[in-house]
N, C-alpha and C positions, 0 to 999 in steps of 0.2 A: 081444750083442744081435743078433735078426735084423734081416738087410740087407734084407729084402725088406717089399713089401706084399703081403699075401693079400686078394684080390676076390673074394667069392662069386658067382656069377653064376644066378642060379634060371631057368631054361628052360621051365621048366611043373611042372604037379601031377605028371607021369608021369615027365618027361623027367629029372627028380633035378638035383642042384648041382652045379655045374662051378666048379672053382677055377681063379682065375688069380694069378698069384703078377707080380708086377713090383717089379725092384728100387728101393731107397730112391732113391738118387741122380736114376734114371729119372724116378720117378716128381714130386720135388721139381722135378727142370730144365723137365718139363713144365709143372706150375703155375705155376714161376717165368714160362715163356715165354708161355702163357694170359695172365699179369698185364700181362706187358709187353705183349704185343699189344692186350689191354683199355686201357691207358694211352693206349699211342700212335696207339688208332684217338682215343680221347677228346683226345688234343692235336693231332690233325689235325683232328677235327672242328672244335675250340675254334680252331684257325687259323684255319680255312676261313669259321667265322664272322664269325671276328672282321675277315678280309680283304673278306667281303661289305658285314660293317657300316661299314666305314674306305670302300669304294669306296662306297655309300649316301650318308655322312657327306660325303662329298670330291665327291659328286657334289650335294648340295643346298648343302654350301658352294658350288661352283662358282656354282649358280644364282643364291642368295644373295649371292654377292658381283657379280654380275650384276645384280641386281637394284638393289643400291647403289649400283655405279657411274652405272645412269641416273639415280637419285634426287640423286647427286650433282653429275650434268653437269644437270640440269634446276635443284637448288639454284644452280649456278654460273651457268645462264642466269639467275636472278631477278636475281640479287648484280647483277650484270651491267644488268640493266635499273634495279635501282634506282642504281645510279651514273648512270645516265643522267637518270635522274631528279633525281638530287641532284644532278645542274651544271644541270640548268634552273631549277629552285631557286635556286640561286644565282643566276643571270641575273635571274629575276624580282624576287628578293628586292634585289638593287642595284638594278631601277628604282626600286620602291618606298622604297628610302632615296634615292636622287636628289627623287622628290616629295618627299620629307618633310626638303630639301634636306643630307642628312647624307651623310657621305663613303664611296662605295661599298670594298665589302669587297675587298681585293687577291686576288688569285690563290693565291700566301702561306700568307695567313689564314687561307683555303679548303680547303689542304689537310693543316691541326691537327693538323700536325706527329707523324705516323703514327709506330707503335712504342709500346713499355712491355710490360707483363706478359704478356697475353695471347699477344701476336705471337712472344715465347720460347718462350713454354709449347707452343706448337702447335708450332712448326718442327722440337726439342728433341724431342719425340716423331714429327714427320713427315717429317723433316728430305726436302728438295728434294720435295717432294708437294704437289698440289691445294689442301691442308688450309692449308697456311701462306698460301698467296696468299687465300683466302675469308678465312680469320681478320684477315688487315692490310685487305682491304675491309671487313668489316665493323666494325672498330675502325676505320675511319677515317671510316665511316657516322656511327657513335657520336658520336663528335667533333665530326662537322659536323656533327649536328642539336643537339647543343651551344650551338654559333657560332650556329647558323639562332634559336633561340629567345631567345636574348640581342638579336639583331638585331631579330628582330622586337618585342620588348617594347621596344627603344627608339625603332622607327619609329613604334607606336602610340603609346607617351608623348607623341613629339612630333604625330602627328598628332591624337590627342586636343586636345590644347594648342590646335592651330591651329584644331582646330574650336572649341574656345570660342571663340577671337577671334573667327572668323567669323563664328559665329552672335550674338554679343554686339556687332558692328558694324553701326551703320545702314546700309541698304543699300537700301532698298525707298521708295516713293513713299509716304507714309500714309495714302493713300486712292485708292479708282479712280474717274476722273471725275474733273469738275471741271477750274479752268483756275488756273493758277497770277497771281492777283495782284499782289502785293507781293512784293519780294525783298529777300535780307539786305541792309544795308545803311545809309546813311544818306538819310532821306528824309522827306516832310513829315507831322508828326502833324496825323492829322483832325480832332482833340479843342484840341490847344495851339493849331496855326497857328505851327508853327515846327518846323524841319531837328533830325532827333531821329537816333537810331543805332536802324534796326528790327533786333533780337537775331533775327529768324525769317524764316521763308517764311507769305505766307498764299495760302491755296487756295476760291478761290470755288467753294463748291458748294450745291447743295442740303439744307436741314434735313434730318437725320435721317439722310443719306447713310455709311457704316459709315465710319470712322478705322479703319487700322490699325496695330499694332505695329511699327514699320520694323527692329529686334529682339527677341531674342530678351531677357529680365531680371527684374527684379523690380518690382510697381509702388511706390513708394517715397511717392505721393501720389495721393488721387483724393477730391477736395472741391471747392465753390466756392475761389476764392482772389484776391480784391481784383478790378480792372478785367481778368484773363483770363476770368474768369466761371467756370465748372466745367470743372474741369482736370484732364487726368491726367500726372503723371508718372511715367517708368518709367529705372531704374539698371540699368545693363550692369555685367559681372564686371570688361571690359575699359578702366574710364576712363568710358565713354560713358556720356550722360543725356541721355532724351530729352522732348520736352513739347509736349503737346497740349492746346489752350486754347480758350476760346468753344463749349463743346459745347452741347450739348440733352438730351444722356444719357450718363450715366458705367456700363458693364458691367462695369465692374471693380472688386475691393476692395485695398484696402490690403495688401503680403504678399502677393498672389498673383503668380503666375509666369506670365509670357504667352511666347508664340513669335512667330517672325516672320510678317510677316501676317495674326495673331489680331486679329478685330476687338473693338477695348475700347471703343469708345464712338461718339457718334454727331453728327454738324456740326451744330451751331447757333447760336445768336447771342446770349448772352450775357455779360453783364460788357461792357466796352468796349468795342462791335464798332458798325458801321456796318451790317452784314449780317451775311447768315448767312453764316459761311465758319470754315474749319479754321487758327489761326496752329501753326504747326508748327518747335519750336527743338531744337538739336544741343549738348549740350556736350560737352566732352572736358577733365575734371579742371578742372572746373568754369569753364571757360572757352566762350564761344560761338564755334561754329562756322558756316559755310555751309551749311547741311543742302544743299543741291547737293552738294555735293562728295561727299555720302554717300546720293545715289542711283545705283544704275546703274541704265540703261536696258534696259527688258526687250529679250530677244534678245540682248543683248550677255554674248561671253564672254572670256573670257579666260586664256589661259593659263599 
């Protein structure tokens, strides 16, 4: 076999063919070496890229994780304020069970007993990092508002509670005006002419002058009724029953619901009376009481 390559070489129309003859081996080590050069400009290039895109990459990581870390120190400041927030919480939250006289929350209790899943899972993956300390604050946020919302539904049970008594307790004068005549007590019937037990209070005033509800209840009677003449009476949730006797006008029905200070009717002088005036009686489980005892006096408070 020839060893050689034969290369025509054409010079022009005039100038005729010029051979050039280069041997096999030559000629192959050549292209071999063209190849490799084509290659290894192609994997320097593919380096050079690749070290631009990596410094690119590593350079917006950088910022990117710059970016985080504020995001994360500013999460950490909230965590932070809401802790603060959640011990004053606490503080409020035990006055309010002190009013509603139930026994304030310990210290203890408050702090719901921190730990379980979460606070593994984070640390396990973060181990001594930012990440574990946010994660046990805010599982321990979790918890106490836990505690916070059991507490509070049982402040309000009880203080609901108390507001019915309250408001289902006489407490008011049954009317404004007027002067207080007759007191509970034993003392002389104007009708007998003999030492009788008076079950009320009666209130000299003016016909027509409004009664009011000294509670909050239901009215349970509102009719004439023998010698109190037209009467109203009204039942508390709480025991109490109250009665208003000798009207001139009944504004209220049977079943309906008054509040305190609602005016239901109006002083007159009917059924047994001397005059016009309001007899006004207290019971408690069906016993009478001093309706004194179950006014307080406006201005007066108490704590």
């Amino acid at each position: 076999m020839d060893r050689h390559f034969q290369f025509l070489w054409v010079r022009g129309a005039k100038a005729g063919v010029k051979t050039i003859r280069v041997p096999r081996v030559i000629a192959i080590g050549a292209l071999v070496a063209v190849a490799a050069l084509i290659v290894s400009a192609v994997v320097i290039m593919a380096t050079r890229a690749g070290q631009i895109y990596n410094a690119i990459a590593v350079r917006n990581l950088g910022a990117e994780n710059e970016r985080l870390a504020k995001e994360l120190g500013r999460f950490r400041t909230e965590v932070d304020g809401l802790k603060a927030k959640m011990n004053l919480s606490f503080e409020l939250q035990n006055r309010a069970r002190l009013i509603a006289s139930l026994e304030p929350l310990s210290a203890d209790v408050w702090q719901a007993g921190v730990g379980g899943g979460g606070l593994d899972r984070m640390e396990t993956a973060y181990p001594d990092s930012v990440f574990g300390t946010i994660d046990e604050s805010l599982d321990q946020m979790l918890r106490q508002t836990e505690i916070q919302l059991e507490s509070y539904s049982e402040v309000m049970s009880v203080l609901e509670k108390e507001k019915k008594i309250r408001n289902g307790t006489p407490s008011i004068r049954p009317l404004t005006g007027g002067f207080l005549s007759s007191r509970f007590g034993r003392r002389m019937d104007p009708f007998l002419g003999e030492v009788v037990q008076h079950p009320g209070l009666d209130y000299r005033a003016r016909t027509g002058s409004p009664v009011l509800s000294s509670a909050e209840g239901v009215v349970s009677m509102a009719r004439r009724n023998g010698g109190f003449g037209l009467m109203i009476e009204v039942s508390h949730e709480n025991g109490f029953t109250t009665r208003y006797a000798h009207l001139s006008k009944i504004l209220v029905t049977r079943g309906q619901k008054v509040t305190r200070g609602e005016i239901i009717g109006l002083v007159g002088n009917t059924g047994h009376s001397t005059g016009s005036h309001l007899h006004y009686e207290v019971l408690f489980r069906k016993v009478h009481r001093d309706p004194l005892q179950y006014v307080i006096p406006q201005g007066t408070c108490y704590d």
